[in-house]
N, CA, C and O atoms as a GROMACS GRO file, in nm:
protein
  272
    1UNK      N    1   0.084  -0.118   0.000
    1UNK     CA    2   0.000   0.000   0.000
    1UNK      C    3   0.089   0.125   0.000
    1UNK      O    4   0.198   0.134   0.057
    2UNK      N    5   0.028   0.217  -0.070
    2UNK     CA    6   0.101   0.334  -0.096
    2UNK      C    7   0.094   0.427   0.044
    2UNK      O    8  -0.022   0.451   0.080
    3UNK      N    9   0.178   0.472   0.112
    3UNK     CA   10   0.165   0.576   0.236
    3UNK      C   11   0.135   0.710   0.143
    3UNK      O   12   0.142   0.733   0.022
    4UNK      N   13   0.091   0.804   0.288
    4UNK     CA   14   0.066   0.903   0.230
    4UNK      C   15   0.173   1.009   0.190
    4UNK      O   16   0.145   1.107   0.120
    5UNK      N   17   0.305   0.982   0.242
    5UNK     CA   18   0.380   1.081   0.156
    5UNK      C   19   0.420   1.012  -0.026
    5UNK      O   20   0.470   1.086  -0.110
    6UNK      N   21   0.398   0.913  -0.046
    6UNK     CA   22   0.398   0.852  -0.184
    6UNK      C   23   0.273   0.904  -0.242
    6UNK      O   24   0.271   0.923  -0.364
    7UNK      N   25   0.179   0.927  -0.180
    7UNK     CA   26   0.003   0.990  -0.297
    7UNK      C   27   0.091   1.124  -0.269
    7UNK      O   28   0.184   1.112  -0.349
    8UNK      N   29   0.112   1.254  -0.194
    8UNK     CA   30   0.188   1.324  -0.169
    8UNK      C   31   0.267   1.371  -0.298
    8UNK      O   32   0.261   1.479  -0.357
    9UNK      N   33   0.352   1.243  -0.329
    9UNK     CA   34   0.444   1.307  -0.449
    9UNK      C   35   0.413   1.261  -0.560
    9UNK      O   36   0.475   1.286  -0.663
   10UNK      N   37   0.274   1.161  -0.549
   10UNK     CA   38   0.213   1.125  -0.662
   10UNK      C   39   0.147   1.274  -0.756
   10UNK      O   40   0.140   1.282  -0.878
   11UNK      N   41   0.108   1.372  -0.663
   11UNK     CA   42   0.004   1.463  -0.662
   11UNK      C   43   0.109   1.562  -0.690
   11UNK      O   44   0.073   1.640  -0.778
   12UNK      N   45   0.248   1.589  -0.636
   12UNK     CA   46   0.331   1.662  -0.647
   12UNK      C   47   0.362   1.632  -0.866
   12UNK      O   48   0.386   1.717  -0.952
   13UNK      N   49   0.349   1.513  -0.875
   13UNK     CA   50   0.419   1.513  -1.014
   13UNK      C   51   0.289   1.512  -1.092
   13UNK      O   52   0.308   1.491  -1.212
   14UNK      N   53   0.182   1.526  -1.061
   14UNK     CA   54   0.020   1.565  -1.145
   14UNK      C   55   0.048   1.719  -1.172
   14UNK      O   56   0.052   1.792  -1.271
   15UNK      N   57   0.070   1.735  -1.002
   15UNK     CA   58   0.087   1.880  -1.097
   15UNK      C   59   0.194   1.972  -1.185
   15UNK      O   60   0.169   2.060  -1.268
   16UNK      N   61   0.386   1.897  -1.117
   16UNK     CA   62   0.420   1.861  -1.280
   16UNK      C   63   0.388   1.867  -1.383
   16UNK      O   64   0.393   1.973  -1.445
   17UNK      N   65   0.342   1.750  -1.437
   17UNK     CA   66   0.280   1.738  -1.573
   17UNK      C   67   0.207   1.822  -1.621
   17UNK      O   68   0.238   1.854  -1.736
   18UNK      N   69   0.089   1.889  -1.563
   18UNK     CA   70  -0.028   1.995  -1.601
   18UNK      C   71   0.075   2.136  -1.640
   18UNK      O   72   0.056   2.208  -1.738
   19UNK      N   73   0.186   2.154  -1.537
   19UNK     CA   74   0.277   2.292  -1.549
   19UNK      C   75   0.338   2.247  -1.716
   19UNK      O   76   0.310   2.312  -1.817
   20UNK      N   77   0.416   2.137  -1.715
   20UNK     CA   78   0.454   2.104  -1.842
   20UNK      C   79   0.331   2.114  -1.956
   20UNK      O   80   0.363   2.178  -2.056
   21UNK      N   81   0.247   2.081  -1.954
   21UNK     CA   82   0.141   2.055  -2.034
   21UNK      C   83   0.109   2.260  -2.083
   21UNK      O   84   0.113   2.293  -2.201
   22UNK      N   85   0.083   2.359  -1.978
   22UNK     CA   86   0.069   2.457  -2.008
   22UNK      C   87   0.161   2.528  -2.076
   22UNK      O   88   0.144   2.644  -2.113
   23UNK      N   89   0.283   2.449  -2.099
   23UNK     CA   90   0.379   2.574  -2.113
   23UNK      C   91   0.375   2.592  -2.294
   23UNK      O   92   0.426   2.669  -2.375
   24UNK      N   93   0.280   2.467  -2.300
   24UNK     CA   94   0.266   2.422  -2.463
   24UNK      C   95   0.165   2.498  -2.528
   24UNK      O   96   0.066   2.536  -2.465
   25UNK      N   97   0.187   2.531  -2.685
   25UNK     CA   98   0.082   2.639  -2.726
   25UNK      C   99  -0.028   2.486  -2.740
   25UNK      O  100  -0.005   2.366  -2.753
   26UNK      N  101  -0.179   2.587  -2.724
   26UNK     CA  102  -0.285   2.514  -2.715
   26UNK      C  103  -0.313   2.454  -2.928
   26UNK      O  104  -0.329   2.515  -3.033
   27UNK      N  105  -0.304   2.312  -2.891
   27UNK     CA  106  -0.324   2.276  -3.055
   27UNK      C  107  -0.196   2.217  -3.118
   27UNK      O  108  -0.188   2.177  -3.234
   28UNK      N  109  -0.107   2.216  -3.035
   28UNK     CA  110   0.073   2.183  -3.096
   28UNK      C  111   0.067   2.057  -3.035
   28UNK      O  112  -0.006   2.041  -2.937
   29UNK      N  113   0.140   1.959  -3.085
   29UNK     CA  114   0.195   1.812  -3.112
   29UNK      C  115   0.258   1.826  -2.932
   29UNK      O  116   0.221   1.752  -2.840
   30UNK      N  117   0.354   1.933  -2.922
   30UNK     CA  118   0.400   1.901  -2.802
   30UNK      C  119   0.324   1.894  -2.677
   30UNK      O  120   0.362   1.838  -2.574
   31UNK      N  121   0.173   1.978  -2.701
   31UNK     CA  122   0.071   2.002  -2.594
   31UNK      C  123   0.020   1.852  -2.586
   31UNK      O  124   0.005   1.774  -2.493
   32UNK      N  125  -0.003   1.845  -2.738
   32UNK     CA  126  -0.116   1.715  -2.687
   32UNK      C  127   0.001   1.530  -2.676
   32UNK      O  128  -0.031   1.411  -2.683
   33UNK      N  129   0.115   1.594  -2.660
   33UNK     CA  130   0.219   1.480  -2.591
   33UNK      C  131   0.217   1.496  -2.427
   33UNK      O  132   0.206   1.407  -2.342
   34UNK      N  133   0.234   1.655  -2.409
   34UNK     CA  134   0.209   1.661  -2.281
   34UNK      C  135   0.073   1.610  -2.190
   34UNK      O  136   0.080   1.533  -2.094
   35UNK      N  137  -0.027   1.660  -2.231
   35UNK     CA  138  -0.218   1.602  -2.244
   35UNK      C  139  -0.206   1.462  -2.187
   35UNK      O  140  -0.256   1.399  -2.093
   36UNK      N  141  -0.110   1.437  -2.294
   36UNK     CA  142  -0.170   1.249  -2.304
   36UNK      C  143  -0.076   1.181  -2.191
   36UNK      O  144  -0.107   1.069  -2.148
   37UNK      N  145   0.059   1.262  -2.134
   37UNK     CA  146   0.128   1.203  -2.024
   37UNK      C  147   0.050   1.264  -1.917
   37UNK      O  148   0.075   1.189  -1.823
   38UNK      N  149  -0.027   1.352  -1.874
   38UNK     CA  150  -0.122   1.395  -1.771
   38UNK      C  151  -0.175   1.326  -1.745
   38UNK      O  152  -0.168   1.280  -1.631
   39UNK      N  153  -0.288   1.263  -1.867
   39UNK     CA  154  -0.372   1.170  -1.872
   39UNK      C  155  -0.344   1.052  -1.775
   39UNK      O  156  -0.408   1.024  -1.674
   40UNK      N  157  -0.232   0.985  -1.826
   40UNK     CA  158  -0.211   0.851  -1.847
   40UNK      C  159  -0.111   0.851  -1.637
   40UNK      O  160  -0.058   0.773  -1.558
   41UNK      N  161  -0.141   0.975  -1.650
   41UNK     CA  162  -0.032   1.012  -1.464
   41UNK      C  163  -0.186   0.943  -1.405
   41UNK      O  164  -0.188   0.852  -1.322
   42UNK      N  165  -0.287   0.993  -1.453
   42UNK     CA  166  -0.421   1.023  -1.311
   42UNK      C  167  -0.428   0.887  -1.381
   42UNK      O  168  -0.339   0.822  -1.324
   43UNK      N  169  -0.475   0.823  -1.456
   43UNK     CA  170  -0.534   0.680  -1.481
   43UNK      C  171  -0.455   0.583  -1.405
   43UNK      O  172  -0.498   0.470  -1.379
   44UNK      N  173  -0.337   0.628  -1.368
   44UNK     CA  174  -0.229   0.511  -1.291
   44UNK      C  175  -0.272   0.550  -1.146
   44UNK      O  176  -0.284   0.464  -1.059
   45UNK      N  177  -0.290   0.657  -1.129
   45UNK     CA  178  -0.316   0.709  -0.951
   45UNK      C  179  -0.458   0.662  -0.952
   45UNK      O  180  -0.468   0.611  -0.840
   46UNK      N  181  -0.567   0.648  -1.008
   46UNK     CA  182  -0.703   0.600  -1.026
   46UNK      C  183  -0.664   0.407  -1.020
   46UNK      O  184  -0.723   0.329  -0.946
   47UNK      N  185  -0.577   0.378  -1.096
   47UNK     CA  186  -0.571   0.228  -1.060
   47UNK      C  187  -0.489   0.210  -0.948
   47UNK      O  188  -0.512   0.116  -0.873
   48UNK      N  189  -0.378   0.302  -0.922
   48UNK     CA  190  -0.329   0.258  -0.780
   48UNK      C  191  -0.470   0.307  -0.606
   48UNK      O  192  -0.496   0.261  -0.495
   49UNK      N  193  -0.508   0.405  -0.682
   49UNK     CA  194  -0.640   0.461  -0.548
   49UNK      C  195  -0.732   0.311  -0.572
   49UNK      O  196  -0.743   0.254  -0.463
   50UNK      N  197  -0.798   0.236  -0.683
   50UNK     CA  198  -0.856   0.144  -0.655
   50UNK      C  199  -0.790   0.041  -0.562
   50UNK      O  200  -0.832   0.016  -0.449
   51UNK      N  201  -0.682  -0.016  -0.620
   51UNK     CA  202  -0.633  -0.138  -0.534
   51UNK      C  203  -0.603  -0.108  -0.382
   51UNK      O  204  -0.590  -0.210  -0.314
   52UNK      N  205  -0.589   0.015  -0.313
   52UNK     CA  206  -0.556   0.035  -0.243
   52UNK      C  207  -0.728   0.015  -0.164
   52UNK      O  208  -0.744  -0.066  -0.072
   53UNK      N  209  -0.823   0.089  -0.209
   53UNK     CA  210  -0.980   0.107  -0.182
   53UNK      C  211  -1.024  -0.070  -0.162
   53UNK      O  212  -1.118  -0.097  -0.087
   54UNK      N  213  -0.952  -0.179  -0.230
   54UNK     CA  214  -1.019  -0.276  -0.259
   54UNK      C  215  -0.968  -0.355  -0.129
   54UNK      O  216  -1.029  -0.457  -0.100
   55UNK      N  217  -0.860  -0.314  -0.050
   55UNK     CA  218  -0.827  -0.366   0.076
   55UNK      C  219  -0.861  -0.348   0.176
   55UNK      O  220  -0.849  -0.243   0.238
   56UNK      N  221  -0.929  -0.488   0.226
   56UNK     CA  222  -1.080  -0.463   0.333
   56UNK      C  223  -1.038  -0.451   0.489
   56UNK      O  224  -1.105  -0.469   0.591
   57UNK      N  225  -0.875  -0.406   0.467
   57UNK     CA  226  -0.809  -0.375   0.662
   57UNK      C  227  -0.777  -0.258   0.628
   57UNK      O  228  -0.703  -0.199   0.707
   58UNK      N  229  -0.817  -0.187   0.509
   58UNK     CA  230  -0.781  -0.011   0.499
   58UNK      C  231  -0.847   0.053   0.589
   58UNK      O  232  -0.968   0.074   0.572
   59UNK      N  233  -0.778   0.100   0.710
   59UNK     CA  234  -0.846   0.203   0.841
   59UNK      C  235  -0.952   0.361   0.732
   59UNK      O  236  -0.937   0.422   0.626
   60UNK      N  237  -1.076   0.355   0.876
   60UNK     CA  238  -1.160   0.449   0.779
   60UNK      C  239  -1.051   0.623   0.728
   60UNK      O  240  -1.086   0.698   0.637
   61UNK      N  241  -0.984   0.635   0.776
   61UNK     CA  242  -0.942   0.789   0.741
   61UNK      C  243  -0.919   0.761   0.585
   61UNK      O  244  -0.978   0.814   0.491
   62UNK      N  245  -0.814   0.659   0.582
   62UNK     CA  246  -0.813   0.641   0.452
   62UNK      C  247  -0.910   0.611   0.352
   62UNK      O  248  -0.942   0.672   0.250
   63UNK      N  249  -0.932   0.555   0.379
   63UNK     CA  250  -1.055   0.553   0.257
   63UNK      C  251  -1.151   0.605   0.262
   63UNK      O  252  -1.239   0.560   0.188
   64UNK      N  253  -1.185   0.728   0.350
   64UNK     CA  254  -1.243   0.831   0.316
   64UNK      C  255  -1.170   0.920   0.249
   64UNK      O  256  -1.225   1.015   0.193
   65UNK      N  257  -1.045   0.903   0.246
   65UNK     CA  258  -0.980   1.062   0.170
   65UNK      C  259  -0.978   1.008   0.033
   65UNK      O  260  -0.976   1.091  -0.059
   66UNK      N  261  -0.977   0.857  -0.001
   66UNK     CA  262  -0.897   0.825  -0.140
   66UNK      C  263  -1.048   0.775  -0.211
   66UNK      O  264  -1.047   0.719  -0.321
   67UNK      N  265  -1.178   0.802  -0.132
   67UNK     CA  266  -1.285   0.766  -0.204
   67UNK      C  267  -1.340   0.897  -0.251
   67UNK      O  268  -1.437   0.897  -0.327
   68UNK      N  269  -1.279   1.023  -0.204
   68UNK     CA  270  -1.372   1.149  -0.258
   68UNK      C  271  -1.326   1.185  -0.383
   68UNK      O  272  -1.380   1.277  -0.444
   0.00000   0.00000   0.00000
């Protein structure tokens, strides 16, 4: 299971990517390279937040923060 300073720097490099993603003109090859590594950041934090959600000794704090 992931601790919370690992979601922490998970969230630290989301928003990374989004800074990279802006620095791109809107409509350019390099934006929508950046887009699609944003993307593909939250779909991995969405499958790591499930498996973590799917473990039935996860104390309630947690899985109230990683279900909102």
């Amino acid at each position: 299971m992931l601790g919370w300073l690992a979601w922490l720097l998970q969230i630290r490099e989301l928003y990374g990517r989004n800074r990279k993603r802006l620095r791109h003109v809107p409509g350019s090859t390099e934006r929508a390279a950046a887009e699609s590594a944003l993307r593909d950041h939250v779909a991995n934090m969405a499958v790591r937040r499930d498996i973590v959600l799917a473990d039935e000794k996860l104390c309630s704090p947690w899985r109230t923060s990683l279900a909102e």
